[in-house]
N, C-alpha and C positions, 0 to 999 in steps of 0.2 A: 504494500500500500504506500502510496506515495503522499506527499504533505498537502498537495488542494484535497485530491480523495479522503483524506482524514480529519481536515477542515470543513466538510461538508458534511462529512457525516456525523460530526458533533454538532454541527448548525442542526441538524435535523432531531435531536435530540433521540431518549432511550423508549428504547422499541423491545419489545420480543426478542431480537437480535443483537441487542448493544443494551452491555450494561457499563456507567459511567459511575470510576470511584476517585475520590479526591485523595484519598490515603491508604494503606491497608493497618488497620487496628485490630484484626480479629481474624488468626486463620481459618477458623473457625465459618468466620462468614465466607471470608472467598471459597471454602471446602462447599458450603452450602451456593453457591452460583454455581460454582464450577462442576457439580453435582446435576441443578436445574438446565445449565444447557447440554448437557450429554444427552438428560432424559427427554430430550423434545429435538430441536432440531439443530443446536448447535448456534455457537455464537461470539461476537465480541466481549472482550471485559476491558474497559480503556481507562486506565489507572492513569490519575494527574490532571483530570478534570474535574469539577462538582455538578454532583449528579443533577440538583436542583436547577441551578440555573445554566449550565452550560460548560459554566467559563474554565477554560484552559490555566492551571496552574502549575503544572509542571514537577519533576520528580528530580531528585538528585544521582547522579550517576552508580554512586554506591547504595543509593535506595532501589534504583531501575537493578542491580545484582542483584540485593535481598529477594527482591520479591520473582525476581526469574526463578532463583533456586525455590522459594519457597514452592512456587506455583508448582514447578517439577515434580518438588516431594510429593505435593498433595496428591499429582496424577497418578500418582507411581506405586503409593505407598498409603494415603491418608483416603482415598475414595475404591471403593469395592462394587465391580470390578473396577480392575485403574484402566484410565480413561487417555484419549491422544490431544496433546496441547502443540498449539509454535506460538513462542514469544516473537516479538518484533520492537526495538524501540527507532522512535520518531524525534526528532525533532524539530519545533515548530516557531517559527517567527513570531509574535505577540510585543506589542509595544515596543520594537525596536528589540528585546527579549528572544533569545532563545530558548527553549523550553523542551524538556524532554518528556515524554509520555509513552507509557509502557503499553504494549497490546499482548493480550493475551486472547489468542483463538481458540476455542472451546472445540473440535470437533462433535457430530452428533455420535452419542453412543453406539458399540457396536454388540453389545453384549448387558442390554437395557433388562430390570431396570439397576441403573448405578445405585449406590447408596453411600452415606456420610460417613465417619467413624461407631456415630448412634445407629446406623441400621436405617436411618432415615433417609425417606425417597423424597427427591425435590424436583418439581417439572418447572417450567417458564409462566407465568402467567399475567399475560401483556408484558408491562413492563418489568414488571416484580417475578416475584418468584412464590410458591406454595407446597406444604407438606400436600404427598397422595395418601389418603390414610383409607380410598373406597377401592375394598377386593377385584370390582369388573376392573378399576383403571390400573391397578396393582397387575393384572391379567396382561390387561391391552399392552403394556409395554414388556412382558414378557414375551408376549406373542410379534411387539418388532424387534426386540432382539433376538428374534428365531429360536427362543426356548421351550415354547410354547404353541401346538395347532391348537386352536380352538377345536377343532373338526376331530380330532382323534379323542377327548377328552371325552371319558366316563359319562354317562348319563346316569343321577344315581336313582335307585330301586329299577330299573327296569331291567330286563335279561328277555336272552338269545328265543325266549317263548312269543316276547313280542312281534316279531321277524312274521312280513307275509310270504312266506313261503313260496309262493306264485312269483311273487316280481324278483325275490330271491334267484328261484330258480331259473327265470329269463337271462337275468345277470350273466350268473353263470356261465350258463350255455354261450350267450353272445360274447362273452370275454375268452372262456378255456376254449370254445370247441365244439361240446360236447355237455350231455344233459350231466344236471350234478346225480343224479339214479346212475347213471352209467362210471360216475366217477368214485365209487363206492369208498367214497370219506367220511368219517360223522361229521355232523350238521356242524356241533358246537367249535371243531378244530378247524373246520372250512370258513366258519365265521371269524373266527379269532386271526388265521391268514391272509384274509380279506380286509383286515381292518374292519370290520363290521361288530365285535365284540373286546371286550376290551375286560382280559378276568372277569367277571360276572354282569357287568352291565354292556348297554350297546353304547360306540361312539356315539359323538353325537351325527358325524358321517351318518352311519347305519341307522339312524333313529330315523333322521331326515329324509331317505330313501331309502327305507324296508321295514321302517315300523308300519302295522297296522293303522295306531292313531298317535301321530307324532307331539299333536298339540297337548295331550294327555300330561306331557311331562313336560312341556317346551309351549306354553298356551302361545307364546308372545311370537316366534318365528312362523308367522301367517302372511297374509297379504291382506291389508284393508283395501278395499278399493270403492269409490265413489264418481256417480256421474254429477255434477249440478249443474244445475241451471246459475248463466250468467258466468261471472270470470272472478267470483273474490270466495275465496277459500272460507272465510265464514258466515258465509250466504247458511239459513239454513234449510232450501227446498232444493231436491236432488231427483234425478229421474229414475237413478238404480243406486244399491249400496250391499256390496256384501262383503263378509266377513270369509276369506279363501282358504281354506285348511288341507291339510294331507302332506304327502309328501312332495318334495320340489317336483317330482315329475306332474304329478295332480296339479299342484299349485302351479305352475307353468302352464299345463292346459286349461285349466280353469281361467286365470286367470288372461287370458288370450280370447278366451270364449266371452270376457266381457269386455273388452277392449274392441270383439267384434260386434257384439251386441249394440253398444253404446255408441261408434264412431260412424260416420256417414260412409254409404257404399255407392261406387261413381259407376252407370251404364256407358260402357266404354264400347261395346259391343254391338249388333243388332241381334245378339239372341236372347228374346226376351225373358228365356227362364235360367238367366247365370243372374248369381248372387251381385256381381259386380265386383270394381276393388274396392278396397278398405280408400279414405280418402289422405291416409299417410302409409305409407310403406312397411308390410306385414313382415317383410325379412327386419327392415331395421328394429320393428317393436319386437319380436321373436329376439333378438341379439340383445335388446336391451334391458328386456325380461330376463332371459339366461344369466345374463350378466349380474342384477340384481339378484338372485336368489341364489347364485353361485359364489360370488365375488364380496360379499355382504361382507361385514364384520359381526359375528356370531358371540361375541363376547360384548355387545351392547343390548340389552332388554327392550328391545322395539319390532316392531314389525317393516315390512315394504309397505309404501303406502301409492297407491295409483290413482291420481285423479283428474279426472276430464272435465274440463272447461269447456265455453262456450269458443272462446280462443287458443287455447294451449292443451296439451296434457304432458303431465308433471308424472315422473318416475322418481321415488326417493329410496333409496337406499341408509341406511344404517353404518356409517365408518368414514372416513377421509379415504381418501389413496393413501394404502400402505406405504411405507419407509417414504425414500427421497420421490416415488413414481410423481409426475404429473400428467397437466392435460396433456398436454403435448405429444408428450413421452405416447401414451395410450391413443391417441387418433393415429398414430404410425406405428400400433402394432406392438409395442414393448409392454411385457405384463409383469406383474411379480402374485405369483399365488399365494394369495394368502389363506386358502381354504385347498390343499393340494388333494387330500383325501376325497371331498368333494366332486373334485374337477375330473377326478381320474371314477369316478361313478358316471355322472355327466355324459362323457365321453362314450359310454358304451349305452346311455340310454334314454339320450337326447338328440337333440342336433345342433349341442355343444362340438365345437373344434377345440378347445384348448390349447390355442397355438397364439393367442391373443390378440385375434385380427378379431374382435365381435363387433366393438368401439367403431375402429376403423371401416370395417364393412358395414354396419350402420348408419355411418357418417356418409358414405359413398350413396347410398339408397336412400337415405334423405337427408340431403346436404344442410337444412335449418334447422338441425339439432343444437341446442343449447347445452354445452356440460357445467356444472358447477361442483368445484370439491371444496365444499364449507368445511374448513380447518376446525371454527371456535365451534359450530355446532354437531362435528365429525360425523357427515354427513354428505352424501351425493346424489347429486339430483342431475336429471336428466328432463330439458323441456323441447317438446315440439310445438311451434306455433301451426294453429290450425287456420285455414281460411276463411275469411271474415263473413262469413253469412248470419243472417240474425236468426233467431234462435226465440221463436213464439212463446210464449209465456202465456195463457190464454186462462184469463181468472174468471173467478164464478159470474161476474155480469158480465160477462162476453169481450171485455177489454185483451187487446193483445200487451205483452211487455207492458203491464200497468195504464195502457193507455182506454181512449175512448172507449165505449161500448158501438162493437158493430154488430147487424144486424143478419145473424150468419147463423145457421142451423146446426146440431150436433155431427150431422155429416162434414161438414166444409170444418167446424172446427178439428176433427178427429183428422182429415184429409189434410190440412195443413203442417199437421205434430207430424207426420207423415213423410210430406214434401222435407219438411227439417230433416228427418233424421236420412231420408234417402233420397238427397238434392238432384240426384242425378238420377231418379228411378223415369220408367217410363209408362204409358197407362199398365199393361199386362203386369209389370211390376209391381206398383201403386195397388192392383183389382188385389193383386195374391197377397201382399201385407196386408190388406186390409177386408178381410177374412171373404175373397173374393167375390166383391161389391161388384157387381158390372162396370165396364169398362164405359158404356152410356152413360150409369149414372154419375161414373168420375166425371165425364168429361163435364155435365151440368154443375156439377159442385165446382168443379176450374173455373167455369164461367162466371160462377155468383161470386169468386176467389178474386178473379180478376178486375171486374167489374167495381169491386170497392179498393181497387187497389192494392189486394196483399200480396199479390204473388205475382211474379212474372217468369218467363221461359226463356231463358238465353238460349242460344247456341242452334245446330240443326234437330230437327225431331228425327230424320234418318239416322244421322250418325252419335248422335246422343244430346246434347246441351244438360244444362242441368237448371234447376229454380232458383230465384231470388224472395226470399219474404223479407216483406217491408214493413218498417214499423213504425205500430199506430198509435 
């Protein structure tokens, strides 16, 4: 680092990443920083300035020695595991004043979580720093220092009886070869080689894909999912809402099954008895599902949560991107498994690749994807904007979207929620949603639609177009 670079970065004062000491009075404390940026992501300690207001005062050349050696000791010898430092000293112009200031670089840990002389765990937080004293975040940083899968750990009371047998035995066969009857092992030494049992309980891998009823012991690793009406998350009228349980392969189809339920289907075709496409691309949600319920962080007590907007829909996931990964990193394909037991299930009974293109080839098939990897609320969300059609609201005196009352019958109202949900359907399609109505009488209900203005036809009626509802 050079002297404007570290001029600037004191003007910018103490971050997460820079911690700013005017002296060292207390090995003690610097054990305790130098402890909090191992366990998080690593960081500055810039000795010789005050932390409050900025300002640069400077070290003495035989104080810049003490405190190199000290900081050494500590990494070496005074923090468990010992941790990697580079000193660096500066110095820096100030009223005409040269001034010397000590940097000390914190590497992030490699063998988390560090602890003090007391046994004590210290993370970053914002600026400061804080004891972890809660067993899941005790976990989580076990689990980045690769001590720890989530995915292999015990699930307790339950055993190798919970196991469905059936999807067991699919497994099997599509992994060895050959049916597990022909491969004449006992069940429970088959399980325990598979990672599927773990001494007398099931991982929690195997719970997740081969228990019976996974939520039984694990209520929270579900999928909530919610359709509402409008675009603010605590609206509270909704068109569908379930609670997704079973195992990820269930939960994966289920939850696909309402993503198709709930999202507009586009008549792309002239054959009037295809479903249509999805109005956002079924491979990129397929990838981005997988991905959540694969890629999760399993040591936070939350569900996946799915929810469809009138504008967007919102995929949230449970964790940060593990260790250093970012965005970046992951739309070009770079993965780090944090769930490997998982992934290596997946693979033989999804249409999981686990080569870490899921991101990327999602991104490719619908290029306005949003990713966000919220650090403070460890946390990943995935948004797709949906196209802007409006989206009827249609209340007990006939108002659409809160508005006027028109003068419109239960047919044309029902035929409209209709048009919303399958913008692009055409009459034969519109008849069979709608527990096939005659395609006459649709067309009179379009008319009384049109006539007051709600609805219009873009596009060809050969080659498809789709509707517009307007709002009243």
């Amino acid at each position: 680092m050079n002297k404007t670079e570290l001029i600037k970065l004191i003007d910018l004062g103490e971050t997460s990443r820079v911690q700013f000491k005017e002296k060292i009075s207390s090995p003690d404390k610097l054990t305790a920083e130098m402890v909090a940026f191992s366990n998080s992501k690593g960081g500055l300690i810039i000795i010789g300035v005050k932390d409050k207001t900025s300002k640069i005062v400077g070290l003495s050349p035989d104080e810049i020695r003490k405190i190199s050696s000290l900081a050494g000791n500590i990494a070496t010898n005074k923090i468990y595991s010992p941790i990697f430092i580079e000193t660096e000293a500066i110095s820096v112009n100030v009223l005409e004043k040269d001034l010397l200031v000590l940097i000390i670089e914190v590497k992030e840990g490699i063998n988390k979580p560090h602890k003090d002389k007391n046994g004590v765990i210290w993370v970053k937080q914002g600026a400061d720093k804080r004891k972890v004293t809660d067993n899941n975040e005790i976990l989580r940083l076990f689990n980045q220092g690769g001590n720890l899968l989530p995915d292999e750990m015990p699930v307790k009371f339950s055993n190798y009886n919970e196991v469905n047998k059936d999807s067991f035995n699919k497994y099997f066969e599509k992994k060895i070869g050959y049916s597990f009857e022909e491969s004449e092992i006992n069940l429970e030494k088959a399980l325990k080689n598979m990672a599927i049992l773990r001494d007398d309980n099931l991982t929690l891998a195997g719970l997740l894909f081969f228990a019976k009823d996974p939520q039984k012991y694990k209520p929270v690793f579900c999928v909530k999912a919610v359709s509402y009406f409008g675009n603010d998350l605590s609206g509270d009228k909704y068109r569908d809402s379930r609670n997704i349980e079973g195992t990820i392969p269930e939960m994966f189809k289920e939850t696909m099954s309402f993503l198709s339920a709930n999202l507009r289907h586009i008549q792309k075709d002239k054959n009037f008895n295809s479903l249509g496409d999805l109005e956002v691309s079924k491979i990129a949600l397929e990838e981005i599902i997988q991905n959540a319920l694969v890629h999760r962080d399993y040591l936070i007590s939350s569900s996946i949560k799915v929810f469809i907007f009138d504008n967007r829909i919102e995929i949230l996931s449970p964790g940060k991107l593990p260790n250093s990964l970012t965005i970046d990193q992951i739309k070009y394909g770079t993965s780090i498994a944090r769930n490997q037991i998982l992934a290596g299930f997946c693979s033989y009974t999804m249409k999981y690749r686990g080569i870490g293109s899921g991101i990327s080839r999602a991104i490719k098939e619908q290029p306005n994807i949003e990713i966000i990897n919220d650090i403070e609320r460890e946390e990943f969300k995935v948004i797709i904007r949906r196209k802007s059609y409006i989206i009827p609201v249609i209340n007990e005196n006939g108002g659409i979207n809160g508005g006027i009352k028109e003068e419109i019958n239960e047919g044309v109202k029902s035929l409209i929620e209709m048009i919303a949900k399958y913008p692009g359907a055409n009459l034969r399609r519109l008849s069979e949603k709608l527990d096939n109505r005659s395609t006459r009488t649709i067309e009179k209900q379009i008319k009384k639609a049109k006539d007051k203005n709600l609805i219009e036809h873009r596009g060809s009626n050969k080659t498809g177009g789709y509707w517009i509802i307007f709002e009243k």
